[in-house]
C-alpha positions as a Markdown table, in Angstrom:
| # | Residue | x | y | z |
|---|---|---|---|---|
| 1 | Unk | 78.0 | 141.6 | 57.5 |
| 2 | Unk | 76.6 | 142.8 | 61.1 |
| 3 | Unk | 77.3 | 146.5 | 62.5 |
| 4 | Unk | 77.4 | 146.3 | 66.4 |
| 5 | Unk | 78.6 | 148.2 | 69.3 |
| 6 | Unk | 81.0 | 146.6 | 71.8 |
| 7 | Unk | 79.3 | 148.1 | 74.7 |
| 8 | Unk | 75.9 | 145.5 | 73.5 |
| 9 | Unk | 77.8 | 142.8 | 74.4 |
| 10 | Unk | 76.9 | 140.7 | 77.8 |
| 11 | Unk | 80.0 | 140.8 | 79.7 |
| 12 | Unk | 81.4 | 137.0 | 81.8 |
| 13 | Unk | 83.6 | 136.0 | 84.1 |
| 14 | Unk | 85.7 | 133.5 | 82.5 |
| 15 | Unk | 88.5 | 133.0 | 84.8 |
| 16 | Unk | 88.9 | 134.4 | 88.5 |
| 17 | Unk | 89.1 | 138.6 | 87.6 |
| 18 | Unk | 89.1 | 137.9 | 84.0 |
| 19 | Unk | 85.8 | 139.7 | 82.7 |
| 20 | Unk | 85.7 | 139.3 | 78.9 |
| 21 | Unk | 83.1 | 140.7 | 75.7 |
| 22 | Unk | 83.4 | 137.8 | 72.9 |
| 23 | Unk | 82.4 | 138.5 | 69.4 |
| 24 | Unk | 82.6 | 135.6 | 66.8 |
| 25 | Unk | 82.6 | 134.9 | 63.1 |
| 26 | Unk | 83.2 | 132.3 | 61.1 |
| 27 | Unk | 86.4 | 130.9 | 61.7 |
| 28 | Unk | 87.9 | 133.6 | 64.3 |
| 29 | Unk | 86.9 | 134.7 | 67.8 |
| 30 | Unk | 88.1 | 138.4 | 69.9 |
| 31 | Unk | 87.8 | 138.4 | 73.0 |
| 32 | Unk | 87.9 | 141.7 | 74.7 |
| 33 | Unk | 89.1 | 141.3 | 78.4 |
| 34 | Unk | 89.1 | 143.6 | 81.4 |
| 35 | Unk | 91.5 | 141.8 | 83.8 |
| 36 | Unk | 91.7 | 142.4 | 87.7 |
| 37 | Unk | 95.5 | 142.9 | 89.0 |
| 38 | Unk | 96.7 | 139.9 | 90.1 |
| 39 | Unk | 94.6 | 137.9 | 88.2 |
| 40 | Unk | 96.4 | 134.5 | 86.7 |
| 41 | Unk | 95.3 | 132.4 | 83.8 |
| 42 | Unk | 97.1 | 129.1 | 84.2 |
| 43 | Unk | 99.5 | 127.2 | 82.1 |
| 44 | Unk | 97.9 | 125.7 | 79.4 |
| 45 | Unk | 97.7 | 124.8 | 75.7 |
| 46 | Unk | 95.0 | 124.9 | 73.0 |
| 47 | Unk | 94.8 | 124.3 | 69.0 |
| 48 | Unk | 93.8 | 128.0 | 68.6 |
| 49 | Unk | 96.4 | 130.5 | 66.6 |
| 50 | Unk | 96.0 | 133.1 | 69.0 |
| 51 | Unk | 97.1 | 137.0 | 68.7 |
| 52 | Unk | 97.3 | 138.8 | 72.1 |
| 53 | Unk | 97.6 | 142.9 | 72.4 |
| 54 | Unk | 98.1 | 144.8 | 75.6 |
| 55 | Unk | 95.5 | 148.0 | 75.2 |
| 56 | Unk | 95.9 | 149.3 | 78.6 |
| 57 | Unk | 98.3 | 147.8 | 81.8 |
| 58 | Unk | 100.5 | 145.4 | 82.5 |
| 59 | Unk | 100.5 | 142.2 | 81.6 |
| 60 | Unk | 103.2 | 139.5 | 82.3 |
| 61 | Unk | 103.1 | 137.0 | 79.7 |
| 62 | Unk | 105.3 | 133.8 | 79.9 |
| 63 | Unk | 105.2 | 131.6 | 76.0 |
| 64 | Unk | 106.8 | 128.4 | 76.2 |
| 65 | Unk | 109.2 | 129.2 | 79.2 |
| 66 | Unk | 109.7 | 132.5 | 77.6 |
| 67 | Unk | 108.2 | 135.7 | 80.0 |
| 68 | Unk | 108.2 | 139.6 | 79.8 |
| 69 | Unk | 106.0 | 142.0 | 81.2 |
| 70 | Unk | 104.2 | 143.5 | 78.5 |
| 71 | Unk | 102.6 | 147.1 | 77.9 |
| 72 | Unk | 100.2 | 148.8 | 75.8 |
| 73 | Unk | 101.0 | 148.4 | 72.0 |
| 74 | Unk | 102.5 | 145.3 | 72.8 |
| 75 | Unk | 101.5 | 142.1 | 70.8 |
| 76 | Unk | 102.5 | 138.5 | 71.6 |
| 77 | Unk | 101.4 | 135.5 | 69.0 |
| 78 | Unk | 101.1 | 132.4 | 70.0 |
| 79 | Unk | 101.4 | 129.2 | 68.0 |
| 80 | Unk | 98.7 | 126.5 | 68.1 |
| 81 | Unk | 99.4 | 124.1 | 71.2 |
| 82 | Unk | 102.5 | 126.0 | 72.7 |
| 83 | Unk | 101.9 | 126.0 | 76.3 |
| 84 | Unk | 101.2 | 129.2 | 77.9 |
| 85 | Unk | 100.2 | 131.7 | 81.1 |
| 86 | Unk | 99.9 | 135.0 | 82.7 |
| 87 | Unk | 99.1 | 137.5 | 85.4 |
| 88 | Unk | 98.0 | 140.6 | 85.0 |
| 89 | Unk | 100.7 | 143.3 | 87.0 |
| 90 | Unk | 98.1 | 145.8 | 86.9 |
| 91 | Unk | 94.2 | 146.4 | 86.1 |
| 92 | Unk | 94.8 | 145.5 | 82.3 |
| 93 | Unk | 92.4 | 145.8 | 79.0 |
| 94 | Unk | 93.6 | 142.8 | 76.7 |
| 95 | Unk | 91.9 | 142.1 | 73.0 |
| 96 | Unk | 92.9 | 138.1 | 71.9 |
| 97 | Unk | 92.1 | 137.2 | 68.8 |
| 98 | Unk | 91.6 | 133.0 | 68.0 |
| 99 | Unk | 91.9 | 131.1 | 65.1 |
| 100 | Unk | 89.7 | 129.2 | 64.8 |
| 101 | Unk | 86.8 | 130.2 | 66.7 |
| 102 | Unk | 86.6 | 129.5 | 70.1 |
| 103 | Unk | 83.2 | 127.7 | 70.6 |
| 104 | Unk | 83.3 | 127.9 | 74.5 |
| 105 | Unk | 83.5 | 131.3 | 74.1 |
| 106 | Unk | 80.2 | 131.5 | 73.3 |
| 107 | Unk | 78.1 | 133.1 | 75.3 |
């Protein structure tokens, strides 16, 4: 067990205007993104479970062909390998949680 504050975390640029804080365990990673507006991640696919909630924003979110503009509260799960993108509408705060962990994550 480790106690430690968010704000101890290094902060990097993963994606163009996606800035995220990554804390790992064992077999789980959360990333803790601060996305520019207009900022796209592309379509793509990985084996990670992955559980995606909206904190703060607007984020449009297309799963498998499927899209909605999501808000705050809002959570989206996401199967291993189904293809996936978005773009955030607004300056968003995202939190993604990834089973399992999510080794180029690492920072």
């Amino acid at each position: 067990m480790k106690f430690q504050n968010l704000n101890d975390f290094p902060e990097k640029e993963m994606f163009p205007g996606y800035f995220g804080k990554f804390v790992h365990g064992e077999k789980m990673s959360v990333a803790f993104w601060n996305i520019k507006a207009g900022s796209t991640v592309p379509l793509h696919h990985h084996i990670h479970e992955q559980v995606m909630h909206v904190v703060d924003g607007q984020f449009e979110f297309t799963v498998d062909g499927n899209t909605k503009v999501c808000g705050p509260g809002e959570i989206i799960v996401i199967p291993s390998n189904v293809p996936h993108t978005g773009t955030a509408v607004t300056d968003c705060r995202v939190i993604d949680v990834f089973h399992p962990v999510r080794e180029e994550y690492r920072v």
